[in-house]
Backbone as ProteinMPNN parsed JSONL, in Angstrom:
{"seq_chain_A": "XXXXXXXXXXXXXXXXXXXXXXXXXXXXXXXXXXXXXXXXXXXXXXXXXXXXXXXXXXXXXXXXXXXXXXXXXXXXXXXXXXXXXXXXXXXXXXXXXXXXXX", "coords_chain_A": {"N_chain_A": [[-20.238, -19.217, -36.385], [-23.422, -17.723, -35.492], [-24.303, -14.773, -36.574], [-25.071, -11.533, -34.43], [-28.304, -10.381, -34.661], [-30.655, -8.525, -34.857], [-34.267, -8.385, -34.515], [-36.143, -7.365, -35.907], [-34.822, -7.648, -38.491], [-34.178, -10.441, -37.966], [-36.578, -11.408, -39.077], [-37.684, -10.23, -41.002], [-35.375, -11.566, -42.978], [-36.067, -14.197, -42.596], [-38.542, -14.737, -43.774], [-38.359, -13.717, -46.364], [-36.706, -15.937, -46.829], [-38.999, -18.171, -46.42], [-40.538, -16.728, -48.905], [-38.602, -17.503, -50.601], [-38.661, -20.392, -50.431], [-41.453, -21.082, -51.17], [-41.522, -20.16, -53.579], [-39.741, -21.935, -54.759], [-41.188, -24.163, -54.503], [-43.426, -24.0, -55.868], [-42.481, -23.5, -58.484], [-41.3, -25.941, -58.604], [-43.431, -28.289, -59.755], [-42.923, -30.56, -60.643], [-42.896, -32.153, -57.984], [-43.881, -34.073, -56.52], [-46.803, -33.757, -53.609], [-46.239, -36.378, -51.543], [-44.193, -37.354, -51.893], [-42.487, -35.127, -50.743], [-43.574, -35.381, -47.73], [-42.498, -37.754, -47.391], [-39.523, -37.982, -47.541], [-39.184, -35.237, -46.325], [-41.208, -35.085, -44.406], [-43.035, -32.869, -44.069], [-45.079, -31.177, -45.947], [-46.64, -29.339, -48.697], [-49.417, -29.162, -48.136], [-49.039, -28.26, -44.951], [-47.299, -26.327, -45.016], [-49.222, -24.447, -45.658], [-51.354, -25.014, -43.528], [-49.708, -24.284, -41.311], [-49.195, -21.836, -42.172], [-51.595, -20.498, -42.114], [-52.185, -20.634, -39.459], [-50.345, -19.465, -38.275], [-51.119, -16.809, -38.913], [-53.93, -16.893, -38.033], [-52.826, -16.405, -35.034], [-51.711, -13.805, -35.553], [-54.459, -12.863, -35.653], [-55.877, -12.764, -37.931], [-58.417, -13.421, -39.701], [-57.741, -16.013, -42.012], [-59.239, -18.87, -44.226], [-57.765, -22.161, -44.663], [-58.485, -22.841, -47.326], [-57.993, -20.184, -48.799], [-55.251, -19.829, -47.498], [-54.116, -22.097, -48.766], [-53.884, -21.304, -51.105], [-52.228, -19.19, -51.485], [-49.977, -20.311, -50.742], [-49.992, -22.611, -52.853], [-49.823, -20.425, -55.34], [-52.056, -20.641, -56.559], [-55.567, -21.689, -56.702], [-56.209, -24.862, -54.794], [-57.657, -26.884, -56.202], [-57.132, -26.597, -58.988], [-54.249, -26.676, -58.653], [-54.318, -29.845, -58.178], [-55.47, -30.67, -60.229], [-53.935, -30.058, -62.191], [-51.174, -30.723, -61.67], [-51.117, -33.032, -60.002], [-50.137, -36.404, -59.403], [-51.256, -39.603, -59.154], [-50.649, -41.268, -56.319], [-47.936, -44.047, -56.276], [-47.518, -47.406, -55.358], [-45.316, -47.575, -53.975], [-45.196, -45.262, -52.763], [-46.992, -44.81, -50.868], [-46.827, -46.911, -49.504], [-44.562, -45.681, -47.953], [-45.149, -43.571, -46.91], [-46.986, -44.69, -45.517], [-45.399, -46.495, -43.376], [-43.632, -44.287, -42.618], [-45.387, -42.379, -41.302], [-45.991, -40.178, -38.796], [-47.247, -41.728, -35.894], [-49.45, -41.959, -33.801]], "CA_chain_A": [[-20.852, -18.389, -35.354], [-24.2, -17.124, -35.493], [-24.199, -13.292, -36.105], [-26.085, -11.031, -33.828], [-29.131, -10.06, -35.892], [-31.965, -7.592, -33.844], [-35.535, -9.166, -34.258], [-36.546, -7.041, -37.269], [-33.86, -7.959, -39.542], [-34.426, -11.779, -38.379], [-37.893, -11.613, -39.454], [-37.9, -10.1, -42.237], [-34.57, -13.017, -43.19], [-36.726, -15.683, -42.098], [-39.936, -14.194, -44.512], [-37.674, -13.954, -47.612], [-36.34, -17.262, -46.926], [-40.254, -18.611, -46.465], [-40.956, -16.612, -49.88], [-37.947, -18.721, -51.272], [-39.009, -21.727, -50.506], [-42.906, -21.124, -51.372], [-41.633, -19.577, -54.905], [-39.403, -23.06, -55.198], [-42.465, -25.464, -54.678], [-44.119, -23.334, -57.105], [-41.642, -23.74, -59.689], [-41.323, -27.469, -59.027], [-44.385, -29.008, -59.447], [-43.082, -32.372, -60.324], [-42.479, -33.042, -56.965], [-45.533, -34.613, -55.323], [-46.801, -33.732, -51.508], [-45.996, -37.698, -51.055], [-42.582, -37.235, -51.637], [-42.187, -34.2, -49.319], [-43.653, -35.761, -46.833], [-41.699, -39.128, -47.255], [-38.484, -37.143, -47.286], [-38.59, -34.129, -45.534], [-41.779, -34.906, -42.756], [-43.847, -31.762, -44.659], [-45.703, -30.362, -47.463], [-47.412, -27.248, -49.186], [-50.735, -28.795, -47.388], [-48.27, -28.391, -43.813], [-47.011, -25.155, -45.123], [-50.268, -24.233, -45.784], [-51.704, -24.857, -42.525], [-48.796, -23.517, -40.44], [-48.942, -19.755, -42.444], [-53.494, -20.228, -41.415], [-52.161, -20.639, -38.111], [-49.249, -17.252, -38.148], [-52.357, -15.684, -39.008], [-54.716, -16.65, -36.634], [-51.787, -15.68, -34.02], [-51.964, -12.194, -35.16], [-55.734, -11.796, -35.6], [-56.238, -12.286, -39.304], [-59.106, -14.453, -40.801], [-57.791, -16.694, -43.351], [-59.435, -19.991, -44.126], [-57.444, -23.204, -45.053], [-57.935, -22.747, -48.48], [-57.012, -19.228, -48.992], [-54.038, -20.177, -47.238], [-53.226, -23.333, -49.36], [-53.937, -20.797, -52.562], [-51.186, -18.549, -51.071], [-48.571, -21.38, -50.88], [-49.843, -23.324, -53.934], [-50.194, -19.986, -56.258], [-53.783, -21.142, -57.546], [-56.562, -22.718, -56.336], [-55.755, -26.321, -54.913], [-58.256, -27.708, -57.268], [-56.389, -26.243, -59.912], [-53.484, -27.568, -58.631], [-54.153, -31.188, -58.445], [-55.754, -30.617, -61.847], [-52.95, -29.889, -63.557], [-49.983, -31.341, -61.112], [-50.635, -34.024, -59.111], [-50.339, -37.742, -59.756], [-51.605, -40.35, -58.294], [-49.286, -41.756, -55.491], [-47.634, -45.277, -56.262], [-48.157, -48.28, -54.129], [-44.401, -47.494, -52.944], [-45.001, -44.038, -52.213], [-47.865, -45.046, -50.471], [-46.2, -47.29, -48.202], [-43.525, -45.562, -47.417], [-45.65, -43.026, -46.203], [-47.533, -45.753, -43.937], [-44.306, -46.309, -42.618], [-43.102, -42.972, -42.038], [-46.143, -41.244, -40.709], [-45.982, -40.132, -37.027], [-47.711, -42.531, -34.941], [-50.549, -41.095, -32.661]], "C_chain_A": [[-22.009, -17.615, -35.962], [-24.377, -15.715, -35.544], [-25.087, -12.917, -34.994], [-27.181, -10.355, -34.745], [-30.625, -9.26, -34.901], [-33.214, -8.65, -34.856], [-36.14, -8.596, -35.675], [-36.176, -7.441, -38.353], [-34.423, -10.109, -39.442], [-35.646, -12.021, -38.823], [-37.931, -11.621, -40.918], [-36.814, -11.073, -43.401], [-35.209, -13.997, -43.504], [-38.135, -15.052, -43.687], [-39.391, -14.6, -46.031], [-37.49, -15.436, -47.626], [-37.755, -18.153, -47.011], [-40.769, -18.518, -47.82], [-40.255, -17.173, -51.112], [-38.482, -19.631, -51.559], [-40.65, -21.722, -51.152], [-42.437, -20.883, -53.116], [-40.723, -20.872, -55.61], [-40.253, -23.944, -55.214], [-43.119, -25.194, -55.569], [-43.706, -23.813, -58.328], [-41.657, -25.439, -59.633], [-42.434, -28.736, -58.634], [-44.641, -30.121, -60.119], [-42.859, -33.222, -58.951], [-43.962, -32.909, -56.075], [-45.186, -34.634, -53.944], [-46.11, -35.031, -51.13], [-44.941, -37.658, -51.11], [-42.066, -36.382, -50.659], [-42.422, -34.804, -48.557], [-42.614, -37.167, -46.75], [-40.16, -38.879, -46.937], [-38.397, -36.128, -46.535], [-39.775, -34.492, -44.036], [-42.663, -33.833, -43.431], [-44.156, -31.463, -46.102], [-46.202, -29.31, -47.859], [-48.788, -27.496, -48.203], [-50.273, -28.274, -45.558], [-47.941, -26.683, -44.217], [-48.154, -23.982, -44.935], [-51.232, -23.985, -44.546], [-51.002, -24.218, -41.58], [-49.104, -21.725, -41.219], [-50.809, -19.7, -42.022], [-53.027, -19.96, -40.07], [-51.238, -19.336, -37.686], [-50.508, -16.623, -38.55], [-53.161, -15.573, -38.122], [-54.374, -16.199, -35.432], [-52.08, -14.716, -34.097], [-53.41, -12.018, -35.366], [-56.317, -11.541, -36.748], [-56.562, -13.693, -39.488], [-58.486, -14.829, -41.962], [-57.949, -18.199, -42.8], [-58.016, -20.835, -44.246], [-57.179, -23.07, -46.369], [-57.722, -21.367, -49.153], [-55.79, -19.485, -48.731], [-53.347, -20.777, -48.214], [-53.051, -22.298, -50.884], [-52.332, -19.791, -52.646], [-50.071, -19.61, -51.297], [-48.449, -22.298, -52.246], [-49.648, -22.15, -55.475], [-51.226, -20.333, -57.13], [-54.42, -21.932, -56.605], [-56.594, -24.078, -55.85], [-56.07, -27.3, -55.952], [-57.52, -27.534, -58.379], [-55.306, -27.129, -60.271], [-53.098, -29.124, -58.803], [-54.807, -31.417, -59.69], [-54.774, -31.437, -62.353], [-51.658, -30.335, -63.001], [-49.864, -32.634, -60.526], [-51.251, -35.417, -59.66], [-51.38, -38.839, -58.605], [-50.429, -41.45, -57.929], [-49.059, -43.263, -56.233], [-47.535, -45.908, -55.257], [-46.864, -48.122, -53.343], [-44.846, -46.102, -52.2], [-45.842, -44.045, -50.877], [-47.23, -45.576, -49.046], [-45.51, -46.852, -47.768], [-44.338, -44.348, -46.628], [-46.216, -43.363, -44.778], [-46.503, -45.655, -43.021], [-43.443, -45.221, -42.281], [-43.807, -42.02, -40.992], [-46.219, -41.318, -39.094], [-47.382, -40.904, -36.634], [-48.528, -41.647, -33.716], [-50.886, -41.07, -31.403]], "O_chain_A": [[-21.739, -16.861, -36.896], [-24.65, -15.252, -34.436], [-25.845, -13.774, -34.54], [-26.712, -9.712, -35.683], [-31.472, -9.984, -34.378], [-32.903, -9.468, -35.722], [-36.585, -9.4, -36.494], [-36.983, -7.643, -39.26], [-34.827, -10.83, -40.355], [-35.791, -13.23, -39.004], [-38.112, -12.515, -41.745], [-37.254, -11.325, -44.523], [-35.036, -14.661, -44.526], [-37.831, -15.675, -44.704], [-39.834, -15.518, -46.721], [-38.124, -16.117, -48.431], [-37.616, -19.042, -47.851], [-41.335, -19.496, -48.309], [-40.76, -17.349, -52.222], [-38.849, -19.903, -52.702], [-40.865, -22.785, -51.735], [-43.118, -21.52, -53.92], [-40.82, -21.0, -56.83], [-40.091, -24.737, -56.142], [-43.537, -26.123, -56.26], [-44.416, -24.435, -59.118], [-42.019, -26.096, -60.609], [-42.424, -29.634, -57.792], [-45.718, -30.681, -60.323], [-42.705, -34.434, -58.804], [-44.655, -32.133, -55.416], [-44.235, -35.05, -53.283], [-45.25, -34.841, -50.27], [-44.437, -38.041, -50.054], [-41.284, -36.786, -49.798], [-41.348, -35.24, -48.142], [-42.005, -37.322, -45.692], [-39.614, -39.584, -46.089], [-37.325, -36.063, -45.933], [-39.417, -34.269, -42.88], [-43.713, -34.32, -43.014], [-43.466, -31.555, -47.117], [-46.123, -28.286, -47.181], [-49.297, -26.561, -47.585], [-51.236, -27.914, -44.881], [-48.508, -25.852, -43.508], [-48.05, -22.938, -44.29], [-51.856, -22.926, -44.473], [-51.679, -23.469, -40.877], [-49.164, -20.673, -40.582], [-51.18, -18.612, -41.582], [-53.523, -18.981, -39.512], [-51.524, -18.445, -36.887], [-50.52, -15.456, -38.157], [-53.319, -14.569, -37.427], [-55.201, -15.665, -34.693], [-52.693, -14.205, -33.16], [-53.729, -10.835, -35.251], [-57.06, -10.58, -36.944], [-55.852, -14.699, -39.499], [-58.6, -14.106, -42.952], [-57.44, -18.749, -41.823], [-57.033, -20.175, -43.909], [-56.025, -23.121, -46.794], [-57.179, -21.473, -50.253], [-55.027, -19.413, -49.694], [-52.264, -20.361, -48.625], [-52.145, -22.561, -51.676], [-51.563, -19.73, -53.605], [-49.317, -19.465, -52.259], [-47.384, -22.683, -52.729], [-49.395, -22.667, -56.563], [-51.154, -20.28, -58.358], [-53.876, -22.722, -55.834], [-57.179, -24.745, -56.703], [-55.359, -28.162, -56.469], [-57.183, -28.619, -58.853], [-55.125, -27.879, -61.23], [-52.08, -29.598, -59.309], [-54.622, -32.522, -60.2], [-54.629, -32.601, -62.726], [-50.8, -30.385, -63.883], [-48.82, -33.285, -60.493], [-52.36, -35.602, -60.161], [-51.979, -38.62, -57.552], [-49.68, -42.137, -58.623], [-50.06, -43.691, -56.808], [-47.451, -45.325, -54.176], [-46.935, -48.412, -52.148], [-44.767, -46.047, -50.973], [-45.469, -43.392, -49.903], [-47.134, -45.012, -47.956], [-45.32, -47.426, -46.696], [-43.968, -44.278, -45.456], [-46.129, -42.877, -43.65], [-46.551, -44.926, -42.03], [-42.465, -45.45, -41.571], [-43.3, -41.241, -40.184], [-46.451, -42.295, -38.382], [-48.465, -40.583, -37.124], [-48.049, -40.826, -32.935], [-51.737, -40.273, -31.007]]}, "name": "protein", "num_of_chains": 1, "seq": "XXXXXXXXXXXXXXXXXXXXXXXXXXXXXXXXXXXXXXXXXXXXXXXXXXXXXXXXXXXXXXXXXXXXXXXXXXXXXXXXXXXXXXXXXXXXXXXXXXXXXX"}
């Protein structure tokens, strides 16, 4: 059973739990966007765009890549610097075959 939880408390729940998960992608940056997405449907660039967009809701300029710097902790460029591979021809496909259809 779901407690009852007033609107403040679930927010600020839900925020922590957001700064969880943002401070776990952080930490594990052997796991390539291509895999998130192949598995879960999302990534830091998804995370990334969804917290641009809670912003633009309330009324607060932030680009794209401020945003993504927020969720990636550095610079994207940075990031794929120093983290990211280049996909394999499975990862690749499996993406083909996973990606929502338009």
């Amino acid at each position: 059973m779901v407690p009852d939880i007033d609107d403040a408390t679930r927010v600020q729940l839900e925020a922590a739990a957001f700064r969880r998960l943002v401070t776990h992608l952080r930490e594990r940056t052997d796991v390539q966007n291509i895999d998130l997405m192949n598995l879960a449907g999302f990534c830091r660039n998804c995370l990334s765009k969804w917290y641009r967009a809670a912003a633009e809701e309330k009324g607060v300029a932030l680009d794209y890549e401020a945003a993504r710097e927020i969720v990636y902790g550095m610079p994207y460029d940075d990031f794929k610097r120093l983290h990211q591979r280049e996909a394999t021809a499975e990862q690749k496909a499996a993406f083909e075959q996973n990606k929502p259809k338009d």
